[in-house]
MARKEDREN-992784 format. One line per 2 residues: their letters; for each residue z, x, y of N, C-alpha, C, O. Coordinates in steps of 0.02 Angstrom, whole numbers, plus 50000, padded with zeros to 5 digits. Each point is the difference from the previous one (the first is absolute). Example, Ala and Ser with C-alpha at 12.3 -4.5 7.8 and 13.67 -1.06 7.14 Angstrom:
BEGIN
AS	50390/50660/49716/50000/49955/50059/50000/50045/50060/50033/50052/49999  49931/49930/50054/50003/50042/50059/50037/49961/50055/50008/50025/50055
***
This chain:
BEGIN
XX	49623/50000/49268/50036/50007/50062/49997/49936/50042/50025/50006/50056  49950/49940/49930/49992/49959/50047/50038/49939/49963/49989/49942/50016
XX	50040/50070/49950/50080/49970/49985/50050/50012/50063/50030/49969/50044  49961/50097/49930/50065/50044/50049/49986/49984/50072/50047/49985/50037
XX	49902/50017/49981/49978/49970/50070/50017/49930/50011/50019/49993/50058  49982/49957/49913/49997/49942/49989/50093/50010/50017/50032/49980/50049
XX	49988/50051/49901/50083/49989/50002/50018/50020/50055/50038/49965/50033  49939/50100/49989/50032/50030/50072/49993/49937/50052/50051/49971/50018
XX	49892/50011/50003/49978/49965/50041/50056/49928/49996/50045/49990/50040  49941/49973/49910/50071/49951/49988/50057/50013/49995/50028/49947/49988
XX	50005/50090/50013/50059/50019/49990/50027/50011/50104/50054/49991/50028  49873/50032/50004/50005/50017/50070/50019/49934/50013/50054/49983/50026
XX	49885/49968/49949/49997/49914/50044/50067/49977/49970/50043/49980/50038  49965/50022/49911/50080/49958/49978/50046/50009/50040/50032/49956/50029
XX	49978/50127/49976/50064/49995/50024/50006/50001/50083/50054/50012/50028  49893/49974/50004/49990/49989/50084/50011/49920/49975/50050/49969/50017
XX	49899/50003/49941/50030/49916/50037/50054/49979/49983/50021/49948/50026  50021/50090/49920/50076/49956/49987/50038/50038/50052/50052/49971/50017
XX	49937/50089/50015/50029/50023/50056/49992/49955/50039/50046/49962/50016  49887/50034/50008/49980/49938/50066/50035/49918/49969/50026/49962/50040
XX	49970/50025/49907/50030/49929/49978/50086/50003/50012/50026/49961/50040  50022/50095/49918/50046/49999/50012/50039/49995/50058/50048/49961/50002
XX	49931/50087/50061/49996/49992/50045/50011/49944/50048/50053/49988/50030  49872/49967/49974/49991/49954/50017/50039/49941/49994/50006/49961/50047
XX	50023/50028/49895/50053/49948/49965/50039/50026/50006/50038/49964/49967  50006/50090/50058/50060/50024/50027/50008/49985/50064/50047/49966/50021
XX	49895/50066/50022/50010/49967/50081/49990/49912/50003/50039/49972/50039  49922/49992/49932/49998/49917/50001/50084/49982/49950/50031/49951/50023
XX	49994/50075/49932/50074/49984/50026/50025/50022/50034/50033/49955/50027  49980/50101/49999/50051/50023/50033/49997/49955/50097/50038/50004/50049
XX	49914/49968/49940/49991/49954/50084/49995/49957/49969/50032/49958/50033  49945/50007/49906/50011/49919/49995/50059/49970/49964/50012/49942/50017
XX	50036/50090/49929/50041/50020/49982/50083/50039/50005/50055/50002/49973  49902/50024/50087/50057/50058/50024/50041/50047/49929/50051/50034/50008
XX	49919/49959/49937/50003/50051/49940/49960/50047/49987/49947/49984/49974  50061/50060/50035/49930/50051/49967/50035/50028/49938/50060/50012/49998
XX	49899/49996/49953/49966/49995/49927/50041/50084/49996/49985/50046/50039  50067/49960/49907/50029/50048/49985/49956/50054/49982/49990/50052/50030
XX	49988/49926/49919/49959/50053/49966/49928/50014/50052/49961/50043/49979  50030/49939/50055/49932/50015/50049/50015/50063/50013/49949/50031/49985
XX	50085/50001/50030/49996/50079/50023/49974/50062/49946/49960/50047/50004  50081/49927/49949/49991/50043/49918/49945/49992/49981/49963/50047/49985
XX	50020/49894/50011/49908/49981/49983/49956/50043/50062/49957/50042/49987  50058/49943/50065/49956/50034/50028/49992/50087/50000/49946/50030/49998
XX	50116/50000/50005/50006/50056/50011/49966/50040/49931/49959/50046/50001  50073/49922/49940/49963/50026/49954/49915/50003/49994/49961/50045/49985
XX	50035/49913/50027/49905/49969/49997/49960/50024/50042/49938/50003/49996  50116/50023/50068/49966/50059/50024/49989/50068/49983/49951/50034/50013
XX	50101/49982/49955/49994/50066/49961/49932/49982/49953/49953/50037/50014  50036/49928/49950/49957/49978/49947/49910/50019/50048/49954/50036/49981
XX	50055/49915/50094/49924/50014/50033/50005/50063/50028/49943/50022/50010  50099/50016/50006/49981/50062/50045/49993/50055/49943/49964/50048/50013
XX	50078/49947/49904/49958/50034/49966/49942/50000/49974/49967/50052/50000  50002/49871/49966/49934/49998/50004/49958/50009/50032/49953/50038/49990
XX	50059/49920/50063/49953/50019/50068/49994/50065/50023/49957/50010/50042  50085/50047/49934/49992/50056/49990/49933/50021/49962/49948/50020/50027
XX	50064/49972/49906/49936/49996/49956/49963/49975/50022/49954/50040/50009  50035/49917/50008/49915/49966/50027/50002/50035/50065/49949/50034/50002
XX	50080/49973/50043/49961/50058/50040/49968/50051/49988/49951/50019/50032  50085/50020/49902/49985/50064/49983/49923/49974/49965/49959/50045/50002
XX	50021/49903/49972/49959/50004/49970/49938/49976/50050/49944/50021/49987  50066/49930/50074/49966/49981/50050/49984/50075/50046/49946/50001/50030
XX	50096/50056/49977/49983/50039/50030/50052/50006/50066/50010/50052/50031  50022/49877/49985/50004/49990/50058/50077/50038/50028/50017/49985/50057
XX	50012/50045/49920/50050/50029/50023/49977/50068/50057/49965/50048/49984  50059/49940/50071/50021/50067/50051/49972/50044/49979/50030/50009/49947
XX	49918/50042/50057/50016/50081/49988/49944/50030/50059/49956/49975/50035  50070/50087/49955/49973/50055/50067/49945/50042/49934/50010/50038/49953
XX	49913/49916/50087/49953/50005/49951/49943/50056/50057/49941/50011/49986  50085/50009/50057/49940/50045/50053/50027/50070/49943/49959/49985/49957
XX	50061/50047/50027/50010/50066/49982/49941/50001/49946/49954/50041/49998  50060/49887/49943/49964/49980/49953/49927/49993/50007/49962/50030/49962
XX	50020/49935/50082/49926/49977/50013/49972/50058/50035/49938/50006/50000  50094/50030/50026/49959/50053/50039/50003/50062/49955/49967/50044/50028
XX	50061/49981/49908/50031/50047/49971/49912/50005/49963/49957/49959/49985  50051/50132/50011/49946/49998/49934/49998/49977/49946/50046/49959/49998
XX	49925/50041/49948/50000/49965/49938/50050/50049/49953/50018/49959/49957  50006/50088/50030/50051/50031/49975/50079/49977/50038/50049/49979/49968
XX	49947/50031/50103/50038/50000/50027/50032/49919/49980/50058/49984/49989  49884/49974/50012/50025/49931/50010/50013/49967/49937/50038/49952/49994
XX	49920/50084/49947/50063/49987/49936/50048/50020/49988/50037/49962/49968  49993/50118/50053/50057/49996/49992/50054/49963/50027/50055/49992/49973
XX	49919/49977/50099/50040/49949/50026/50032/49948/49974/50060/49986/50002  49864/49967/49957/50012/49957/49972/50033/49994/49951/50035/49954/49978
XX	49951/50098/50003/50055/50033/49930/50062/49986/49995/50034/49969/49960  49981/50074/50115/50085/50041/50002/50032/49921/50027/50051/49981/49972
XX	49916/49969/50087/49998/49936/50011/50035/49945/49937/50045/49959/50009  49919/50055/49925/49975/49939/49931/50094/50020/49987/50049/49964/49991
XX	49942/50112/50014/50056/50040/49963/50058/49982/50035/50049/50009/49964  49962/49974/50079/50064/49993/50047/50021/49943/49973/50054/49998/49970
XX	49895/49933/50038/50028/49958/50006/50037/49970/49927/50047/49960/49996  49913/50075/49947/49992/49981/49934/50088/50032/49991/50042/49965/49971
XX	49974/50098/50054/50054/50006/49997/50060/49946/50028/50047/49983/49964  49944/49992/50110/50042/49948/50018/49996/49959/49960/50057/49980/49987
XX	49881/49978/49965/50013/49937/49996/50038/50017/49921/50048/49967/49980  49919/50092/49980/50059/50027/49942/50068/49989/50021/50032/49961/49965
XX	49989/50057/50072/50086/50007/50036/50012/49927/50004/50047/49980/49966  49921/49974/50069/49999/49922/49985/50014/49964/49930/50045/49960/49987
XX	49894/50074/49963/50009/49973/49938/50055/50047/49970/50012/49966/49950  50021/50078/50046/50030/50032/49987/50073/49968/50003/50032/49976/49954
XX	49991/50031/50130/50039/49970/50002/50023/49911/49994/50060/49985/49996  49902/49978/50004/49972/49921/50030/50026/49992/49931/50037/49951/49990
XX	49944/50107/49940/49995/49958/49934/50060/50014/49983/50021/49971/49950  50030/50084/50090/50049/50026/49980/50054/49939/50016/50043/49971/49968
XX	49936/50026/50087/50046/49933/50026/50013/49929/49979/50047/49961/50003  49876/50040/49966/49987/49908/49991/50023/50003/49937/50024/49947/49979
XX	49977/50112/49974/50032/50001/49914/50083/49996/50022/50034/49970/49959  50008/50061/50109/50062/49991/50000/50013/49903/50007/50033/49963/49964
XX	49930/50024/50089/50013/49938/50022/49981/49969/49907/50044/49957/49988  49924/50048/49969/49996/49954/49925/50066/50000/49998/50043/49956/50007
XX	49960/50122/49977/50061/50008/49938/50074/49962/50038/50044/49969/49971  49952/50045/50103/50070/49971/50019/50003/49913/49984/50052/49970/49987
XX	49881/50002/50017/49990/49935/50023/50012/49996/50079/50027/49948/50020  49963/50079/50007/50006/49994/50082/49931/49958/50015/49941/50017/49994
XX	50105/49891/50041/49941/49978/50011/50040/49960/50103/50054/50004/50029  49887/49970/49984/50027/49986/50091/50036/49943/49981/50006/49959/49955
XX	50025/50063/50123/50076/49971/49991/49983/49913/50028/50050/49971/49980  49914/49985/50048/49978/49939/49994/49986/49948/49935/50024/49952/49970
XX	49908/50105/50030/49956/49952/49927/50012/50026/49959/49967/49964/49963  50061/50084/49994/50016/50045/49956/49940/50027/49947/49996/50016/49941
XX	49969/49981/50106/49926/50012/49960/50012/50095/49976/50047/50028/50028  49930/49996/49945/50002/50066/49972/49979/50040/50065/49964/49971/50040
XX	50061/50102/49975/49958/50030/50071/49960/50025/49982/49952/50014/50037  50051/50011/49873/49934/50059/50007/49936/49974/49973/49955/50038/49981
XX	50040/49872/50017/49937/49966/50011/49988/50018/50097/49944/49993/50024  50090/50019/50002/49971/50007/50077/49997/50105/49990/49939/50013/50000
XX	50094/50044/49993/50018/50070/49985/49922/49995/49957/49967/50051/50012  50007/49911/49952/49925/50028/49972/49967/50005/50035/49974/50054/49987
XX	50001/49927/50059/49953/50022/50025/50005/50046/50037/49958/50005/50044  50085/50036/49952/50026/50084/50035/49957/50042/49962/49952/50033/50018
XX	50078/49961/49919/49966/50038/49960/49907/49997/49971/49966/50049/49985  50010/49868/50015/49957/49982/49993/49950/50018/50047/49942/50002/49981
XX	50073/50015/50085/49945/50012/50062/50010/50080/49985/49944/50021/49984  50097/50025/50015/49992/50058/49983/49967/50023/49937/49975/50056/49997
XX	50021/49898/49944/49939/49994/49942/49925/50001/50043/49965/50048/50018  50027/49889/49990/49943/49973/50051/49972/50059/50025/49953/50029/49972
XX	50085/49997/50099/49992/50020/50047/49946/50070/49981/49947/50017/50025  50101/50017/49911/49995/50053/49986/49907/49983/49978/49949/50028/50020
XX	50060/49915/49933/49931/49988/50001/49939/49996/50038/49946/50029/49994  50075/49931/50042/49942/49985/50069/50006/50063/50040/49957/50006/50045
XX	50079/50034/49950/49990/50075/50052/49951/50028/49964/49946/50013/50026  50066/49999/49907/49954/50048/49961/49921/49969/49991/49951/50037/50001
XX	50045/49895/49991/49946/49961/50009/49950/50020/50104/49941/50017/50009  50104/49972/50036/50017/50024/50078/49952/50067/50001/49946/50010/50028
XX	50095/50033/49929/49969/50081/50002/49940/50009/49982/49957/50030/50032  50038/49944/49916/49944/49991/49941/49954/49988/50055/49969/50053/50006
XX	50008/49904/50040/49938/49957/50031/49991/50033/50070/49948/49996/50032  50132/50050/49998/49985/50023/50034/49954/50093/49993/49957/50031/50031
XX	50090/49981/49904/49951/50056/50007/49944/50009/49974/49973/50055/50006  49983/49870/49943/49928/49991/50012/49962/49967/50059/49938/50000/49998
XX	50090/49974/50048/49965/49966/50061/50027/50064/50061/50049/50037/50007  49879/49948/50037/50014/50063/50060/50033/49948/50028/49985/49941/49989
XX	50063/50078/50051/50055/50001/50046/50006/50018/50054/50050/49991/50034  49880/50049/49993/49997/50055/50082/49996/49921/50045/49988/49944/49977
XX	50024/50071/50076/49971/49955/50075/49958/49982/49988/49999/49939/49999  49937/50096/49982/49941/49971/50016/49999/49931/49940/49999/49940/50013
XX	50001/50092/49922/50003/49947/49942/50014/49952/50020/49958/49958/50017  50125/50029/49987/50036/49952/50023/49994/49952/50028/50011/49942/49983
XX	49951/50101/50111/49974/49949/50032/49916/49957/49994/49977/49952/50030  49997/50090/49920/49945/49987/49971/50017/49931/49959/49983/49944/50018
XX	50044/50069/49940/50048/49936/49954/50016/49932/50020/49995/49946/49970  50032/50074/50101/50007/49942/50031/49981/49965/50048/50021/49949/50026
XX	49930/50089/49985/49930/49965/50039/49951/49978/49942/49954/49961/50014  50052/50051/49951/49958/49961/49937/50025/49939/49990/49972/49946/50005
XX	50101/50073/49973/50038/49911/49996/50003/49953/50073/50015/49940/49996  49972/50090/50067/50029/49950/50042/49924/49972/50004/49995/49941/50016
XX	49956/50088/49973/49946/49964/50020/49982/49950/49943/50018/50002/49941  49929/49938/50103/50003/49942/49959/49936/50017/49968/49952/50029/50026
XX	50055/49947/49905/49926/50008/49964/49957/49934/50034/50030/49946/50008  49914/50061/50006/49970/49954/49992/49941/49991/49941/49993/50047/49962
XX	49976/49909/50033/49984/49967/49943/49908/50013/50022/49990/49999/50060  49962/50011/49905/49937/49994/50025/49980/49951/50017/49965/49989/50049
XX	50063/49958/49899/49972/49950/50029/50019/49964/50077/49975/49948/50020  50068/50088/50010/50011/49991/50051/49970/50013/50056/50002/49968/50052
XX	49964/50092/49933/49973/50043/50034/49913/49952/50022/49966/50011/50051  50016/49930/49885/49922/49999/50015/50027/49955/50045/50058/49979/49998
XX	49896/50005/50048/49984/49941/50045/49975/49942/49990/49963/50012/49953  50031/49922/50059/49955/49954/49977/49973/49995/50056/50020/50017/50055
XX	49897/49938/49918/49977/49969/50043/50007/49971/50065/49974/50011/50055  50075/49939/49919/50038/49924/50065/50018/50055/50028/49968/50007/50052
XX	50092/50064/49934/50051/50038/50057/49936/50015/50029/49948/50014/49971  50068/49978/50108/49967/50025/50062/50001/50071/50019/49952/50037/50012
XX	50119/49977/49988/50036/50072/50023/49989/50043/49945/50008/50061/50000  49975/49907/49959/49979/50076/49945/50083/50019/49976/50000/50050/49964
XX	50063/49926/50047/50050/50015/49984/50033/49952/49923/49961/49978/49958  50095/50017/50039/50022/49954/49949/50006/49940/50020/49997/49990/50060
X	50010/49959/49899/50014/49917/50034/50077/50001/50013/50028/49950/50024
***
């Protein structure tokens, strides 16, 4: 899996900096030039489709997407797997409907040859990753479920969790004093 991580993650950075590059060299002609760059719109618009589906996936797998997690963390332990459950289950259905449809689409765009109307590059090299983040997705949810319904999840855990991480370890050896220190503190 740490391929697939590797790919998600690059596939995020690629297509933000040729967004941010394309961009950039569109507005520096379009004021130094007074031309802006035909194909800059198509490049961009597509390449956004490309980060808001991945970046989809790596949220799902970072955790970090939106959800109304008080019902969850406060729920009994029956109560709060079926949550997580009916939760894994929802979404695994949307992102099916994604790959479902995403692959239905991107096999029309082959067979027609439908490619953008600038660079004439193929569309359903940009239409894969419709279907590819609903692969993914489906993955990292079920991976998602998996860790949530072996790790507690109540308030207390949680905030237990993260008072562990915010605090700084210190080191023993930090802790002794020397001689020369006066204050008995660190140098």
């Amino acid at each position: 899996m740490k391929i697939v991580k590797w790919f998600e993650d690059w596939v995020v950075i690629a297509s933000f900096m040729m967004i941010v590059l394309v961009t950039f060299v569109n507005v520096v002609s379009r004021y130094t030039f007074q031309a802006s760059l035909a194909f800059s719109e198509e490049i961009t618009i597509n390449l956004l489709v490309v980060l808001t589906m991945m970046g989809a996936v790596v949220g799902i797998r970072l955790g970090a997407h939106l959800g109304f997690t008080y019902l969850v963390e406060n729920a009994k332990a029956t109560t709060r797997r079926t949550l997580i459950i009916i939760g894994a289950a929802l979404m695994i259905v949307f992102l099916a409907v994604l790959l479902f449809w995403g692959s239905e689409m991107m096999i029309h765009q082959m067979v027609r040859g439908r490619a953008t109307p600038s660079l004439g590059i193929p569309q359903w090299l940009f239409t894969l990753s419709i279907p590819l983040a609903g692969l993914l997705g489906i993955v990292r949810t079920l991976q998602a479920a998996r860790v949530s319904l072996h790790e507690d999840t109540s308030a207390e855990a949680v905030a237990e969790r993260m008072a562990h991480e915010a605090a700084p370890i210190i080191d023993d050896s930090e802790l002794r004093t020397h001689p020369t220190d006066r204050q008995g503190g660190r140098k």
